[in-house]
N, C-alpha and C positions, 0 to 999 in steps of 0.2 A: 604327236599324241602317242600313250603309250595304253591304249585299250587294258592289257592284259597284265601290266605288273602295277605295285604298288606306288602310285605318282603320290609328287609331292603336293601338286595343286589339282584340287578337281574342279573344272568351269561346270558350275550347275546354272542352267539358264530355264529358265518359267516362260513357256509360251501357252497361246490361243490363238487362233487360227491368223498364225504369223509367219506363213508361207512367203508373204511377199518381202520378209526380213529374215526369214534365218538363211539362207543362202550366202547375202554378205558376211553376214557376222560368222556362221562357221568357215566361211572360204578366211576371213582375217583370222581363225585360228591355228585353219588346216598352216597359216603362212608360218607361224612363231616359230621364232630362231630359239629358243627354251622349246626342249619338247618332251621334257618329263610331267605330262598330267592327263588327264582325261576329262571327255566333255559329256556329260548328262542333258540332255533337252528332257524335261519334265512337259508333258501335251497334257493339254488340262482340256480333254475331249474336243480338242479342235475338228470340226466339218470341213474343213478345206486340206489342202492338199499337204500341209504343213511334216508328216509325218516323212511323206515321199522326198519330196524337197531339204530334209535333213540328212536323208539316208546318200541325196545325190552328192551334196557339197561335200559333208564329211564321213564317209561312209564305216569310220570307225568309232560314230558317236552312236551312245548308249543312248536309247530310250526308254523313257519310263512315261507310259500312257495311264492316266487317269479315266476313272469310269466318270467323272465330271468336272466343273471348271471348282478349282481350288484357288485359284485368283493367285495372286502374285507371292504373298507370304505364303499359302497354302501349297502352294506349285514348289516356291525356292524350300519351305522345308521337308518334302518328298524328296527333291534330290539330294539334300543334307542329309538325311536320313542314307539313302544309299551310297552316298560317295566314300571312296576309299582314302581320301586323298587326307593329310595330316591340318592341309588350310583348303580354305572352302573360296574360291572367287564365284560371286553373284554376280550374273551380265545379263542385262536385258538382250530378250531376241533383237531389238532396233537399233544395235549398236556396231559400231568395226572398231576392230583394234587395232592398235598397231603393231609392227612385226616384232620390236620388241618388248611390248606391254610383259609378258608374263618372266622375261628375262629382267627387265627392272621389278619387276614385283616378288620373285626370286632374291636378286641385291638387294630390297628392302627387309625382308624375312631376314637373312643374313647381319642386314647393318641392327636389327632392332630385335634379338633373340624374346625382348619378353612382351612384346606387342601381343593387344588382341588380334586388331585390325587394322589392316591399311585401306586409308581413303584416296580413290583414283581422282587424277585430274580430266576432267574429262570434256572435253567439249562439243559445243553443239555442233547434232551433223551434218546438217545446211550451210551453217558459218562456221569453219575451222578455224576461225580466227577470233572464235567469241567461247567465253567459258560457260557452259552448261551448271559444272558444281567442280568447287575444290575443297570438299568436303562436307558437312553439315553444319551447323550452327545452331545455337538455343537459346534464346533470349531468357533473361528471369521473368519476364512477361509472361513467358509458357509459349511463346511464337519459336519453330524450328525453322529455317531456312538455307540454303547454299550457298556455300562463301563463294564469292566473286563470280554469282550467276547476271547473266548478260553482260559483263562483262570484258572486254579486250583483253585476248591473252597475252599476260606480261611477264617479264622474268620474275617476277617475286612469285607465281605460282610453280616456277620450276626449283625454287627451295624446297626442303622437305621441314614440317611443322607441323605441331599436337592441332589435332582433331575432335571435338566432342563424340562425333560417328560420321561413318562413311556412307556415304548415298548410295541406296540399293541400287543405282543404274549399272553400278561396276564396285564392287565393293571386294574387298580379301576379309576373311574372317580365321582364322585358327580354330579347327572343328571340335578342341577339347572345348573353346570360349561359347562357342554355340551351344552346346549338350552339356553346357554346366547352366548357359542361362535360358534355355528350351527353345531357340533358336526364333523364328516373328512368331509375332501373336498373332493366329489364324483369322481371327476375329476382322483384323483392320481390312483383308481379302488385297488391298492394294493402295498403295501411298500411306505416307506416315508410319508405315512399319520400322523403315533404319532409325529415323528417331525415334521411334519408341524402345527401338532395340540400345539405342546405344545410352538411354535415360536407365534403362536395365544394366 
């Protein structure tokens, strides 16, 4: 992490009183073998310990505490709003990365200069061997859903391939594409916000 100069990626992550998950997930970022970005926890007026417990893991993450719960969209665009960073990674507090998530995310920025966003592979983190989401999907129906959720993870999800939107769980965004398209809609407070963002 580089607290004090201008990163290229800033982890902005939305929490509530998610003490008993930001500890792994900033410990897998304190780990990144990429270590030009900066991580923002947004507290959406968490009562539990959650503030303490960020300051332990990663003690050079930024906080930005809310005088109420902003819910998920309202959380991830307070730290969009502050982050310095030129791309924007949205991570849920319940998540670990691996050590070199923000080094391929990095190589993806690079292979793809005129990308909005990159959608993470991610999988579930009970079964590492089952896919959570390889990106979003939208039916003409008007039904959104995760490619290749519960799924076995297979090599065809280790290609890279176009995306409708990336799932707020772990998502890259390019912060001009956010502040051109007003970043979630506050309204939805949590879920169905990256489809609606990426319908935008």
């Amino acid at each position: 992490m580089k607290p004090n100069d201008t990163p290229l990626i800033s982890v902005v992550i939305p929490n509530y009183n998610g003490a008993a998950y930001l500890g792994p997930c900033l410990s897998s970022l304190v780990r990144q073998t990429h270590t030009d970005f900066e991580v923002l926890v947004v507290d959406n007026a968490s009562n539990d310990d959650s503030v303490e417990t960020a300051r332990r893991a990663a003690p050079a993450v930024t906080i930005l505490r809310q005088e109420r719960n902003l819910g998920f969209a309202g959380g991830a665009n307070a730290g969009i709003r502050a982050a310095a960073g030129e791309w924007i990674a949205i991570l849920n507090n319940d998540t670990e990365v691996s050590r070199q998530w923000l080094s391929e995310c990095t190589a993806a920025i690079g292979r793809h200069p005129d990308a909005a966003f990159l959608a993470c592979r991610i999988l579930d983190f009970r079964h590492r061997d089952v896919v959570y989401s390889a990106g979003d999907c939208f039916l003409r129906a008007g039904i959104g859903y995760r490619r290749g959720q519960e799924q076995p993870d297979r090599s065809e999800y280790d290609a890279e391939s176009e995306a409708f939107a990336a799932c707020g769980c772990a998502a890259i965004y390019r912060k001009s594409f956010l502040e051109r398209a007003g970043g979630y809609d506050d309204r939805l407070f949590a879920y169905m916000e990256d489809v609606e963002l990426g319908l935008r």
